[in-house]
Backbone as ProteinMPNN parsed JSONL, in Angstrom:
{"seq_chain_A": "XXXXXXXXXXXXXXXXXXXXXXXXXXXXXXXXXXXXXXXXXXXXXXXXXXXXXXXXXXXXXXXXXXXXXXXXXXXXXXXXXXXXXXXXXXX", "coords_chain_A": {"N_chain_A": [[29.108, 154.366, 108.503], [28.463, 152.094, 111.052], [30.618, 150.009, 113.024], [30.765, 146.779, 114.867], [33.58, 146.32, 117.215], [34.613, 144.019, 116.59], [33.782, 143.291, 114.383], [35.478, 144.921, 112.861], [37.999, 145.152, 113.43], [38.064, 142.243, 111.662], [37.829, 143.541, 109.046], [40.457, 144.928, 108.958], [41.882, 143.429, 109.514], [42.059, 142.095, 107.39], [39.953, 139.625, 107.143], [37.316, 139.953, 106.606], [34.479, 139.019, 104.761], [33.035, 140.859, 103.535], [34.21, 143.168, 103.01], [37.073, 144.513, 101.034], [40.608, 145.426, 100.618], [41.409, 148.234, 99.719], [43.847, 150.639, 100.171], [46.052, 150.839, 102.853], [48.162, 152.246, 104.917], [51.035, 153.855, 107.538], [50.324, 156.191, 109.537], [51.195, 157.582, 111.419], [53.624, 157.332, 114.35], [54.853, 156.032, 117.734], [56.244, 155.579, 120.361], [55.887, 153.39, 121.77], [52.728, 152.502, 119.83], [51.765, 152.178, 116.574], [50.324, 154.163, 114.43], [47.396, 153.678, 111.609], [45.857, 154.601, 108.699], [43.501, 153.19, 106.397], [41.539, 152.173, 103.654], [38.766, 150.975, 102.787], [36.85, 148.941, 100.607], [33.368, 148.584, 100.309], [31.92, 145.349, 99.632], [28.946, 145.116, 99.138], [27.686, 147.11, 98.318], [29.282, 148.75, 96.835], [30.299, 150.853, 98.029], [33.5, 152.937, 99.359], [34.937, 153.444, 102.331], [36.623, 154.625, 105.135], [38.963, 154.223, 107.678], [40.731, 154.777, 110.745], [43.203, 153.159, 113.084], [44.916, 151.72, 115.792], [48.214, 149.693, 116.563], [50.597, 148.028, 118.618], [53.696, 149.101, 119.181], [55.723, 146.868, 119.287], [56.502, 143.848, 120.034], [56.412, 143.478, 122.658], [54.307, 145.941, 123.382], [50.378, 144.655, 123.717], [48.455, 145.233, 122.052], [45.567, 145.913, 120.187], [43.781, 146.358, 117.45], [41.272, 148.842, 117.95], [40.662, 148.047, 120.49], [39.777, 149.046, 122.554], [37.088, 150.027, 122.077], [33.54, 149.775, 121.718], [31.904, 150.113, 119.144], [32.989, 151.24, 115.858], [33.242, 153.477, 114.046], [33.479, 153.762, 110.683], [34.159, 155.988, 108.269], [32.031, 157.189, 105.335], [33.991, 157.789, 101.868], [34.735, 159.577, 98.918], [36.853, 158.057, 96.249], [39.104, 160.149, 94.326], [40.297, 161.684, 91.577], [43.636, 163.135, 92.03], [45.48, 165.937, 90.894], [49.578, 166.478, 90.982], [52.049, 168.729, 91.081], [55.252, 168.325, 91.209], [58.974, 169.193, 91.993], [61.557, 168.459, 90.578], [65.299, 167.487, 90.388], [67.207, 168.964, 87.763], [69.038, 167.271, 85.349]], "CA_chain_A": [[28.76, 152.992, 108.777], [29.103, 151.631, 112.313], [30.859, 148.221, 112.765], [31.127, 145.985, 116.184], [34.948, 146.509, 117.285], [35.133, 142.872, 116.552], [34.338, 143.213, 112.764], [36.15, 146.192, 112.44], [39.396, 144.524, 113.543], [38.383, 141.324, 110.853], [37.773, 144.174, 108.192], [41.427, 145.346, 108.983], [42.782, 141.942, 108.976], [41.956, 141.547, 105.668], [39.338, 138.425, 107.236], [35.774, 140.349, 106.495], [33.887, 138.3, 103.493], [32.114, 142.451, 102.537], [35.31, 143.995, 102.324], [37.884, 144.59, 99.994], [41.292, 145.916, 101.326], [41.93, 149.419, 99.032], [44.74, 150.899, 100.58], [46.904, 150.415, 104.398], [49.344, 153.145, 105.405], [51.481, 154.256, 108.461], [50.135, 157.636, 109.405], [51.925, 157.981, 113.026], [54.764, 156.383, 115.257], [55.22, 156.496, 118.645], [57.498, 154.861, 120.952], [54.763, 152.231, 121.917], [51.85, 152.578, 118.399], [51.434, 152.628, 115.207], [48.912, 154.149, 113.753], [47.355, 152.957, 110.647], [45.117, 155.013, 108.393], [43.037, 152.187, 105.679], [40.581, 152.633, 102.6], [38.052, 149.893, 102.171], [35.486, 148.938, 99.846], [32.158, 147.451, 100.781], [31.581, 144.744, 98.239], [27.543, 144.476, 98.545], [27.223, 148.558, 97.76], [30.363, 149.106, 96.409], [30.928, 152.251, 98.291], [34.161, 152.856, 99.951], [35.175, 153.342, 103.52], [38.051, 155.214, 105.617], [39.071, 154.249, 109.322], [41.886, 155.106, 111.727], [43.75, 152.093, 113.906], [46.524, 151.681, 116.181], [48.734, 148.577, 117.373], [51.839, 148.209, 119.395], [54.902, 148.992, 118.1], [56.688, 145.821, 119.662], [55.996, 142.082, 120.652], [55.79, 144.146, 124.03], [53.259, 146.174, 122.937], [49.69, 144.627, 123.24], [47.249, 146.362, 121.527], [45.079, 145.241, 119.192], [42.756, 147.433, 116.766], [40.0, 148.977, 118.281], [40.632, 147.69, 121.216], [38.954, 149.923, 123.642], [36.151, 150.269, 121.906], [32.486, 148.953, 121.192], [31.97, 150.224, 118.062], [33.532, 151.465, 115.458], [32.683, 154.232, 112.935], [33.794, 153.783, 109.328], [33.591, 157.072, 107.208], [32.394, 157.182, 103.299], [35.001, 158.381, 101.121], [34.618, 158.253, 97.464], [37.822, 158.304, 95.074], [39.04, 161.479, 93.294], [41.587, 162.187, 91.157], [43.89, 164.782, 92.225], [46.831, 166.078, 90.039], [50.171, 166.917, 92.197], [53.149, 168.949, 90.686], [56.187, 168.218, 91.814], [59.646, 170.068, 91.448], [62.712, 168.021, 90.536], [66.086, 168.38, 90.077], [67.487, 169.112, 86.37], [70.044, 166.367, 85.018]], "C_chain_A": [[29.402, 152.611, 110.102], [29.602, 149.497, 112.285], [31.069, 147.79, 114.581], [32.796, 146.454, 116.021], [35.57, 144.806, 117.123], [35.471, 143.175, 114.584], [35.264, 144.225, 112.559], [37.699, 145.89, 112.368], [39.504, 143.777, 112.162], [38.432, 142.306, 109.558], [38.944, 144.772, 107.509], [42.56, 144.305, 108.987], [42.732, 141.264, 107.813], [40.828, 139.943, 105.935], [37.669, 138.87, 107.194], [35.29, 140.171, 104.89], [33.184, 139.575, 102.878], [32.823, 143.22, 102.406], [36.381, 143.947, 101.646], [39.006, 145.525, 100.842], [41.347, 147.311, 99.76], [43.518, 149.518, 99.38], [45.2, 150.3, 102.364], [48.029, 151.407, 104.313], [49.403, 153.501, 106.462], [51.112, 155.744, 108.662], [51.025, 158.475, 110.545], [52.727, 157.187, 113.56], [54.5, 156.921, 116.163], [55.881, 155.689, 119.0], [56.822, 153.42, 121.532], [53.633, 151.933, 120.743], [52.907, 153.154, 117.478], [50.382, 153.175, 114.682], [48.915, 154.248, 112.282], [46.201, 154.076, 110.044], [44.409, 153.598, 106.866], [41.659, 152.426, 105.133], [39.942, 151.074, 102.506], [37.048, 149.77, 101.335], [34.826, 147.887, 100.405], [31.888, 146.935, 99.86], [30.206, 144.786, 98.177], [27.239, 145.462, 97.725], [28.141, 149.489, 96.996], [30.769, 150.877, 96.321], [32.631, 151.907, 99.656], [34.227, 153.836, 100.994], [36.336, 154.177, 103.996], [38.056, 155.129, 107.362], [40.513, 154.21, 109.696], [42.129, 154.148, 112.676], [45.326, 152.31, 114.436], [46.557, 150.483, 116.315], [49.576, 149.071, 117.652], [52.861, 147.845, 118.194], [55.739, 147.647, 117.983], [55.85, 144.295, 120.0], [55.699, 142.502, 121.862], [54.359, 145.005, 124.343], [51.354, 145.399, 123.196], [48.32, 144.674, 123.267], [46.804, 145.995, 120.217], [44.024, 146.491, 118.104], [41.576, 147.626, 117.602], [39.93, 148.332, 119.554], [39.492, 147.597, 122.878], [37.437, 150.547, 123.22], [34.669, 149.281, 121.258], [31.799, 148.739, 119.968], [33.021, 151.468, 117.29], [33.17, 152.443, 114.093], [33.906, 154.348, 111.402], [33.436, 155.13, 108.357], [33.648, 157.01, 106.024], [33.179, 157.966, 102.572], [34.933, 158.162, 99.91], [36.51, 158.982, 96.654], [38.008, 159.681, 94.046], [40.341, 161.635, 92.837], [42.572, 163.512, 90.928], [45.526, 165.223, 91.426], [48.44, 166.989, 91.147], [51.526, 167.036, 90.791], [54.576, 168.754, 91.461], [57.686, 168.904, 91.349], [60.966, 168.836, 91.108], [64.436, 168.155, 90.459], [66.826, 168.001, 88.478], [69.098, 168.136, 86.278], [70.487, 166.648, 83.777]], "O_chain_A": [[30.608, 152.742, 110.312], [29.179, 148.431, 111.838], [31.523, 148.61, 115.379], [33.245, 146.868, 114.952], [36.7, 144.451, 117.456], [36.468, 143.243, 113.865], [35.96, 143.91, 111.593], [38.463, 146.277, 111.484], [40.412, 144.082, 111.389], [39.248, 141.836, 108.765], [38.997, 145.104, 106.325], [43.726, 144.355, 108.596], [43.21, 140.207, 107.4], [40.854, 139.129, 105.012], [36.842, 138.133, 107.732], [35.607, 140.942, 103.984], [32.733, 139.44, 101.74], [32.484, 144.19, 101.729], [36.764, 142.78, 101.736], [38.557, 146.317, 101.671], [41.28, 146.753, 98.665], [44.331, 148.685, 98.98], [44.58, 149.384, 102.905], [48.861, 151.185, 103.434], [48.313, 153.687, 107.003], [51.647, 156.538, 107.888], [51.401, 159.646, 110.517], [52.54, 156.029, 113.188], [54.001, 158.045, 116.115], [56.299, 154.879, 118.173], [57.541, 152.427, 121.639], [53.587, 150.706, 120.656], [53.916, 153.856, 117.419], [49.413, 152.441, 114.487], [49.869, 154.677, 111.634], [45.513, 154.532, 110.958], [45.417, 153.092, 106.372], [40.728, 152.794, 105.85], [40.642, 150.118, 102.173], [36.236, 150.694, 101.375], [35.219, 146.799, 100.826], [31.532, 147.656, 98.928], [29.857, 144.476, 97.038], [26.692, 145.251, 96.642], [27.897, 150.635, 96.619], [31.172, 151.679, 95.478], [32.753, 151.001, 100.48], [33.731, 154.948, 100.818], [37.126, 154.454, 103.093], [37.348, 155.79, 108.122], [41.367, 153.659, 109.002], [41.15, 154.096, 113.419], [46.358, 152.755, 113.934], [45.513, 149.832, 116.283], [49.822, 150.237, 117.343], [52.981, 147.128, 117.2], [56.32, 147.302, 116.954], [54.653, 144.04, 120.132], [54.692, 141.99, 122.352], [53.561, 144.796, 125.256], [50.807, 146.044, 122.302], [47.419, 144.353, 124.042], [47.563, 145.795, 119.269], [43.779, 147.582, 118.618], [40.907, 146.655, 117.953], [38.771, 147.96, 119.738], [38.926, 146.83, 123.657], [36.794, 151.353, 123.893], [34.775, 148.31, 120.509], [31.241, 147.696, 119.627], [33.644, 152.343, 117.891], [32.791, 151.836, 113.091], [34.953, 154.993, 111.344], [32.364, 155.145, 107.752], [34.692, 156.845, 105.392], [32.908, 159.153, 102.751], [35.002, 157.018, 99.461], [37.004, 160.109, 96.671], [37.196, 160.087, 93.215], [41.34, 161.709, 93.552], [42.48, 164.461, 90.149], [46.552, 164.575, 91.631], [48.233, 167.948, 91.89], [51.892, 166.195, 89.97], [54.642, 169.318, 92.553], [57.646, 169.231, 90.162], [61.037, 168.259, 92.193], [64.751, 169.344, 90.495], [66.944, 166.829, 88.119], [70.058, 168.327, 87.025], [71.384, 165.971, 83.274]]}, "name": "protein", "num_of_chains": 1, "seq": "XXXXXXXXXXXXXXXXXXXXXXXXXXXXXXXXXXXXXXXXXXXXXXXXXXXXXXXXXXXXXXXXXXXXXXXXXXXXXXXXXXXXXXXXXXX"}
């Protein structure tokens, strides 16, 4: 799904009336960004979404989502449940 780099920002601001926020996580730092990886659902078709964003790390920083671009490609992702072992330590 392609979006204007305008909606794409309001979609990520949590201000787009067809999406639903899923998830929001930090995927990267740098010494100037953040980057943001974010799961959405489309409420009309209720398929969900996956897009990649940076901002500035600082009040110095600014950089806005999508900034540099005209549009914005959204990839479908659907939900799966994946089982993860983990090792601990014995108490």
């Amino acid at each position: 799904m392609k979006l204007t780099a305008e909606e794409a920002r309001e979609v990520v601001w949590e201000d787009h009336e067809d999406f639903t926020t899923i998830e929001k996580k930090i995927v990267d730092t740098s010494r100037w960004s953040i980057q943001y990886e974010g799961i959405f659902q489309h409420t009309p078709t209720g398929k969900f979404y996956s897009v990649d964003w940076q901002i500035g790390a600082t009040e110095y920083q600014d950089e806005s989502p999508f900034e540099y671009e005209k549009e914005v490609e959204f990839t479908e992702v659907a939900p799966q449940e994946i089982t993860v072992i983990k090792y601990l330590p014995v108490k």
